[in-house]
Each structure stands twice: as C-alpha cells, then as structure tokens.
ZAMARGU-4260 file (C-alpha; in steps of 0.2 Angstrom, whole numbers, plus 5000, padded with zeros to 4 digits):
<rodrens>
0) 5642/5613/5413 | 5641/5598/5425 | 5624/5591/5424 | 5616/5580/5440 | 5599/5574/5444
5) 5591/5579/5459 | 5584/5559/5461 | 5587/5545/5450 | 5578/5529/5454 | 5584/5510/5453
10) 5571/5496/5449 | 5577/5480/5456 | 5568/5469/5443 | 5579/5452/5442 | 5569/5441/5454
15) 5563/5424/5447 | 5546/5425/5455 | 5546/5407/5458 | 5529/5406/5469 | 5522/5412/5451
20) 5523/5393/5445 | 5521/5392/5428 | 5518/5410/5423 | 5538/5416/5427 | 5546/5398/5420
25) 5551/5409/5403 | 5548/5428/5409 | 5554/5439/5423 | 5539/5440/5434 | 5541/5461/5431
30) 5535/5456/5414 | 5521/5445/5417 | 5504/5452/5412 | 5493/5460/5422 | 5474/5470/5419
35) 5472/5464/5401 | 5483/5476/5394 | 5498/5479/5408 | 5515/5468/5411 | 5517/5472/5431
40) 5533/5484/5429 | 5521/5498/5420 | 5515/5501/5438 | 5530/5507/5444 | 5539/5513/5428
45) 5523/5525/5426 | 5525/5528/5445 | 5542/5537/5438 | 5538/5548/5425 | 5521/5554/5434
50) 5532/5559/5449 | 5546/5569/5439 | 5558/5558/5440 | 5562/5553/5422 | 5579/5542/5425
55) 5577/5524/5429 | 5590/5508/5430 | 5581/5493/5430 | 5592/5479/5433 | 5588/5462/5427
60) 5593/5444/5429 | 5582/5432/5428 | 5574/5426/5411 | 5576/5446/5403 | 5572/5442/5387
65) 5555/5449/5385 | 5556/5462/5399 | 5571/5467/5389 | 5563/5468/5374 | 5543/5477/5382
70) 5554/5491/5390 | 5564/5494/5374 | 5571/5513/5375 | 5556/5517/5388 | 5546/5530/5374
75) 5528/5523/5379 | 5534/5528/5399 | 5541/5545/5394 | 5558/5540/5397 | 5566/5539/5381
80) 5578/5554/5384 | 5595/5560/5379 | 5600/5563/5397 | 5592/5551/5410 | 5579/5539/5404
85) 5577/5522/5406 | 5592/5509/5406 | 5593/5490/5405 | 5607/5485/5417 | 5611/5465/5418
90) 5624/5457/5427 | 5639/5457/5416 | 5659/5453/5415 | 5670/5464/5426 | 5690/5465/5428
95) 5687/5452/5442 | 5675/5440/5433 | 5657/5437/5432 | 5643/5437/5446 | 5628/5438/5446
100) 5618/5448/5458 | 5620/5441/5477 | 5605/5450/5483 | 5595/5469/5482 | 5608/5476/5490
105) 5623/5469/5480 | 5614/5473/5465 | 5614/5490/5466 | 5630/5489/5474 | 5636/5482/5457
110) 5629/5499/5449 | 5636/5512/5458 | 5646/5518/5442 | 5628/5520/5433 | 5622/5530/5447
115) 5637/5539/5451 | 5638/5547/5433 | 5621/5557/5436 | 5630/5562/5452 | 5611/5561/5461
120) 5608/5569/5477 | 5595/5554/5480 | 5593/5538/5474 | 5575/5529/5474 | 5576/5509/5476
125) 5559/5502/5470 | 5554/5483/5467 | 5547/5480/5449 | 5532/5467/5458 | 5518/5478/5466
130) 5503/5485/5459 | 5499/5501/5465 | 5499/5522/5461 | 5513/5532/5471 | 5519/5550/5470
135) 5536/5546/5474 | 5541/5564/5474 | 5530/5570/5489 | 5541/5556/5497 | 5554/5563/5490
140) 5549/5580/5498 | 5546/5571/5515 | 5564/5566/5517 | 5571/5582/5510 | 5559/5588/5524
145) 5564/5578/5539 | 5584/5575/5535 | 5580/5561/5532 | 5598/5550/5529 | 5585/5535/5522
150) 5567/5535/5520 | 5557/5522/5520 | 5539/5518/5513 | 5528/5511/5524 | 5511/5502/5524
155) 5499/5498/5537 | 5494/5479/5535 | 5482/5467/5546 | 5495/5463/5563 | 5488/5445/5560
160) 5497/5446/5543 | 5514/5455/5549 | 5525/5443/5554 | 5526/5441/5533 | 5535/5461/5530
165) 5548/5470/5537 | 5541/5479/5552 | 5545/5497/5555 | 5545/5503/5575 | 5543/5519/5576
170) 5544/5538/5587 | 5529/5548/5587 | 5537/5560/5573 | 5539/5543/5563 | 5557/5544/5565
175) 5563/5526/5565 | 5571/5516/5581 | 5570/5497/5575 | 5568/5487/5559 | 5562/5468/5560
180) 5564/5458/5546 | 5549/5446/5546 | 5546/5445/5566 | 5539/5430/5574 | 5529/5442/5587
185) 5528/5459/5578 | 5528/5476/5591 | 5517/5483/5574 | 5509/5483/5560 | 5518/5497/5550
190) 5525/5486/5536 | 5538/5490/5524 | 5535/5493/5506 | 5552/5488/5501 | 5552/5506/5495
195) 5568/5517/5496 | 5574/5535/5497 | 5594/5537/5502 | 5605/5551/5501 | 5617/5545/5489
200) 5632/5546/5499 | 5626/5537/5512 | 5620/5525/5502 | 5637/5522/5493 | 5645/5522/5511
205) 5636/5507/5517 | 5635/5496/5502 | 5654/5498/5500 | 5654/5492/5517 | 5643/5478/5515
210) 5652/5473/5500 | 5665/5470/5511 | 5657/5459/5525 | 5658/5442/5520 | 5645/5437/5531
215) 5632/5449/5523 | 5617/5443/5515 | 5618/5458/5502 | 5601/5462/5505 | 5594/5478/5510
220) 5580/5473/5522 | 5594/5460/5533 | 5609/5470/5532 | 5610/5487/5527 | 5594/5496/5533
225) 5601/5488/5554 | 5616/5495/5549 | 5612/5512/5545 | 5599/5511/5562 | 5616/5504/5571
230) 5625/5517/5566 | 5614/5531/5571 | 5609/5537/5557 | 5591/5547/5554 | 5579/5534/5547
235) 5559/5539/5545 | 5546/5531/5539 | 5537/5539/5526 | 5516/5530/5526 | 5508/5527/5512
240) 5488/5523/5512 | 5482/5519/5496 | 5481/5504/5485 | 5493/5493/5486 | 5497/5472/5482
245) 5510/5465/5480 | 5507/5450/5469 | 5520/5437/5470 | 5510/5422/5473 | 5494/5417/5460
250) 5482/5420/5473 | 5488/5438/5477 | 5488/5441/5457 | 5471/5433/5454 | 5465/5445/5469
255) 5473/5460/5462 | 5466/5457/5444 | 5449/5454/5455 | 5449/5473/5463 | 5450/5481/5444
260) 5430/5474/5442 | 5415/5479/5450 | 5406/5496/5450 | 5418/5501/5464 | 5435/5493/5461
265) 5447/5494/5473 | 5459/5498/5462 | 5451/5511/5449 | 5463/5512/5433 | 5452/5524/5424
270) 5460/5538/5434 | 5467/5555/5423 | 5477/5563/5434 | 5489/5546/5437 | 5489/5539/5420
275) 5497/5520/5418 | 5506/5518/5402 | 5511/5502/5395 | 5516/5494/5377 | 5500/5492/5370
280) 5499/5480/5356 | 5492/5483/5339 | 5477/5478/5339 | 5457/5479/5329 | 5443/5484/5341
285) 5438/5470/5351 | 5421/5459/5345 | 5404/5453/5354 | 5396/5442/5344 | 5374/5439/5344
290) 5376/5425/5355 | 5392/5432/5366 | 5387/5439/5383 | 5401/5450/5393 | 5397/5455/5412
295) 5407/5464/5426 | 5425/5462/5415 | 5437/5469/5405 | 5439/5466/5387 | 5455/5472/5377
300) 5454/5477/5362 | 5459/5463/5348 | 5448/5451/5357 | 5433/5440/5350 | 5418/5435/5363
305) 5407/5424/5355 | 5402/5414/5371 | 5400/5417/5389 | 5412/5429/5400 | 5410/5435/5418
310) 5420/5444/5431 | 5434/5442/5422 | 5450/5449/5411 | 5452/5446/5395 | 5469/5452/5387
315) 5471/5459/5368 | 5468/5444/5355 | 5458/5431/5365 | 5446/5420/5357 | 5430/5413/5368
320) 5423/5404/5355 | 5402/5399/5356 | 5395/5389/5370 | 5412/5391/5380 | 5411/5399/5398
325) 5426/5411/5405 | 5420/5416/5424 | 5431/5425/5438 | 5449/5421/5428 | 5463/5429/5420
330) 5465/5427/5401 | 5482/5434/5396 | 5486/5438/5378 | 5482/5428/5363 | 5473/5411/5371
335) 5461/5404/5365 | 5444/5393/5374 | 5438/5385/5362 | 5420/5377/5359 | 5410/5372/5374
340) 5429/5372/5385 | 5423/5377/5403 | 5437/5390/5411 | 5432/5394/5431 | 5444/5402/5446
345) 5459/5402/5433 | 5471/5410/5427 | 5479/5403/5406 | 5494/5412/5402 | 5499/5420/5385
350) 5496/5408/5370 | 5488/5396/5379 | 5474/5383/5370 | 5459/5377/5380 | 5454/5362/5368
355) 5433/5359/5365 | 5423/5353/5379 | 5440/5355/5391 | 5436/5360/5410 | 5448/5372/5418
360) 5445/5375/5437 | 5428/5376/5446 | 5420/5385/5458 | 5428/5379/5476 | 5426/5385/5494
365) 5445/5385/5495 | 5453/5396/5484 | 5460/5385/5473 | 5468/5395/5456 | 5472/5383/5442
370) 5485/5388/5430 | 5490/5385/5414 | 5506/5391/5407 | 5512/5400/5393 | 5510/5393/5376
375) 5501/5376/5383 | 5490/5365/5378 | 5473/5359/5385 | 5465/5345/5375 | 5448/5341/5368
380) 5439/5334/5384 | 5454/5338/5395 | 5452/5343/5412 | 5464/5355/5424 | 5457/5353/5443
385) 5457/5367/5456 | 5474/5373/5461 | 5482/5361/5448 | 5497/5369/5435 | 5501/5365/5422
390) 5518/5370/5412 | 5523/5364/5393 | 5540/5370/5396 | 5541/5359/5412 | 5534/5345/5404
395) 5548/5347/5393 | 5562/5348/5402 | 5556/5333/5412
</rodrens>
C-alpha cells in the first residue's frame, strides 16, 4: 500500500538572525529563548501537531548545534513518529558538490527528494522566527476551499509600518492580483506572514524553474510568489487576526516577552485548547526567599529569587541574589545577578554573570535594550549602558 500525507510542512529555520547581536552569535536564532521556558521554534512546531499535521522538515544552516540537539526526535512536540515526524535537514554534499542554501526558495528547492517521498498533496512553508498560535489546518481548508494553487497568510499591520512586509493587493473574494516586496509607497496594509500553502506540483514546477534562472534570488517573496501571479495562477490570501511578532530584532523580542505580563497579556500562554510544548529542562520548584519580592512576572521553575524582580522573565535556574534588582528585562536560563547588581530594560542571555554592585541598563525615554550575551561576564562594579552589547565570544575573536 502506497502511503502519502495530505500536507507536510517545511520549517525554514537556518537564518543567522544577525539583528539579534549577541544572542544568535553561537545559536540559530529559532533556538534562542523565549517566555522563561520556550526557544522560538516551539511556537510553530506546536503550531504543527495542534493542527494535524504531524510531519515537519526543518532545515538548518546557520550555527545547528543546539537547535539540532533541543529538537532531537521531536517526542516533546508529538512528532516523534514511524511515518512523518520531525526531520533535521542541513545542507549537505551532493553529486555536484556542496552549497549551502541560496535563499528560502532554494532551500526547499534542495529538499524536494524529502518532500517528494511522502508524495504530499500540499506542502506548508513556515519560518521558525514568530511568536504566535495558528490553526494551520483551517488554512489548509481555505485553500482546498478556494482552488487555491498557493495560499498565502496574511496580516493586517499599521500602513505607516508596511513599507517593512511583503504587501498583498487583493480582489474582494481575496483572490490575489499583485505582491510588493517591501514597497516604498504601499497600495495596502495586508502584509505577508511569510506563511505558505502550495499544491505540491506547483510548487515543484516553479522551483525547478527558478533553479534554473541564473538571475534569481531563490527567494520566495522576490521570485517565485511574481512568478506564479505572472503566470496566472490562483493566488489567495488567507487573513490571519490574532497575535502575532515577529521578533528578529531585540526590541521586537524584549516587546513580545513584554505582552506574556500583566493581568491581560496580549499574548496569553495559559490557553488549554492550543497548548505550547517545549523541552523543558529538569528542574526543582522554583524559590522566594523572606526578603525576595516577585511582581507582574514569570518565574521558571529551578529559579532562586532572594531580591528584587518586576515585570519581568526569569528562565529555569536564575539566581537573583539579596539586594539585587531585576525590572522589565529577560533573564534566560541559568544567569546569575549577583549581590546588590542593578539589571533594568535588559535582556542577559543563557549563563550569563552580573558581578556585585554591576548596573545593567536603566530606565530611558528611548527604548534602549542592553544585551549581554551568552556565557558573559559582568564584573563587580561593572556597568553595561542603555542599548550597549556585549559579546564574550566577540571579544574573543577580536
């Protein structure tokens, strides 16, 4: 019996994140933490399995190491299955040498044989950067619906803020006429998620064309979504209207860690019916000591809280010792703030030390997130200004 899969989805996950700074310099920016007890790629990994669609290719490149290692065989998402399931796929050595991926379109290109042997009727392209909840299926079901030849999800933004997306024109049935790839002067404000729904066979058809096109970008967005709407073919949009952030710079992560807190988050985690599953590390419950004080923020477990911490997230394993102060920042797993150390509009990276009396951040009309990278080291008395980074493996290589 030949077995095929109605939808199979591809996770484009091998960007280097580079407006992350410091926090992607050793990790794939899929992988960097997110909530206290996330890495950014559970979001749409659970997206997946809560949708029924339980095969997934995630394709890496840049620094897989520990994306690699967190997805493992995909058994905390549901995916770990005998047919389907979850698969690393990385760049390797073919008949005609070695390349790297050129672009999201060359990428999947490069994978066709992985798609091809669940002989899909669909294939889902998704980007392992965003934080949000989708039902990929009713999608699914929209383009089924329409006849669709590619669906494409789509997100109404701020028109002051469009010129940043790929802007979708649209019919009144949302059927698609023009894509503009980060227009100067948009026509709308209907934004694309970078989300994806192709019938296979059209989707082979066009990436073995722009494989072929030597002056192709190999990118979805620039070559092969005009070329399909060139062609002809039936493009709708498909809206999507809730949460949604992509967070590739600091400030758009800081901000999303921001909507988890208050008594209304904008993004609401404790949801039942749309769980998030992630690789949760092993941990003790965590501790508030007598003179610890914890308000508007979330704690993972492992954690000791002897001093001060507000409106913030704390991963598993943080230590804030007495007298220090944490306030609106990101603490990722295992750092430790140490006695009296100040830590304000910031956001400290796994492993990280904040050395006695050190100052992190401040309050500033501005904006300004200070970072401090994975595994580094603030000293006694150090101080890291607004906006400033620091990197030890930078400092290293310099």
């Amino acid at each position: 019996m030949i077995r095929k899969k109605k939808c199979i989805a591809m996770l484009l996950a091998g960007g280097q994140g580079s407006r992350l700074y410091a926090l992607t310099t050793k990790i794939a920016k899929p992988a960097v933490s997110f909530g206290g007890k996330y890495r950014i790629i559970d979001f749409t990994l659970s997206n997946c399995v809560n949708s029924g669609i339980d095969t997934v290719g995630v394709l890496t490149q840049y620094q897989p190491l520990i994306l690699n290692d967190y997805i493992g065989n995909g058994q905390p998402w549901d995916l770990d299955r005998s047919f389907g399931g979850v698969h690393i796929l990385s760049p390797y050595q073919a008949k005609e040498g070695s390349k790297w991926y050129l672009g999201t379109a060359n990428a999947i290109y490069q994978n066709l044989h992985f798609i091809r042997q669940f002989q899909p009727e669909y294939v889902l392209i998704l980007s392992g950067d965003h934080i949000y909840s989708m039902d990929y299926d009713a999608m699914l079901q929209h383009t089924i619906k329409t006849g669709a030849d590619c669906c494409i999800a789509a997100y109404e933004v701020d028109i002051k803020e469009a010129s940043r997306f790929g802007i979708l024109n649209v019919n009144g049935d949302d059927s698609i006429y023009e894509f503009e790839e980060k227009p100067a002067k948009p026509k709308s404000n209907l934004a694309s998620m970078g989300i994806y729904i192709f019938k296979a066979e059209k989707m082979y058809k066009y990436l073995e064309e722009d494989n072929r096109d030597p002056a192709s970008s190999k990118d979805f967005g620039k070559n092969v979504i005009p070329n399909m709407l060139n062609a002809g073919e039936k493009m709708v949009a498909y809206r999507f209207s809730g949460y949604w952030k992509d967070v590739g710079t600091i400030q758009s992560l800081w901000q999303a860690n921001n909507d988890l807190l208050g008594d209304d988050p904008a993004y609401d985690l404790s949801r039942t019916n749309w769980k998030v599953h992630s690789r949760n590390p092993i941990s003790p419950p965590h501790f508030v000591g007598k003179e610890g004080k914890v308000t508007n923020s979330i704690v993972i477990a492992g954690s000791k809280i002897e001093g001060v911490v507000e409106d913030s997230i704390l991963g598993s394993d943080v230590v804030v010792e007495k007298g220090a102060v944490v306030k609106g920042s990101v603490i990722m797993n295992g750092a430790v703030i140490k006695h009296n150390a100040s830590v304000t509009y910031s956001i400290l990276d796994e492993n990280v030390t904040i050395g006695e009396k050190a100052t992190v951040g401040a309050m500033n009309d501005d904006g300004k997130i200070s970072v401090v990278g994975r595994d580094s080291v603030v000293p006694e008395n150090g101080t890291v200004a607004p906006g400033e980074v620091v990197d030890a493996y930078a400092m290293k290589e310099e």
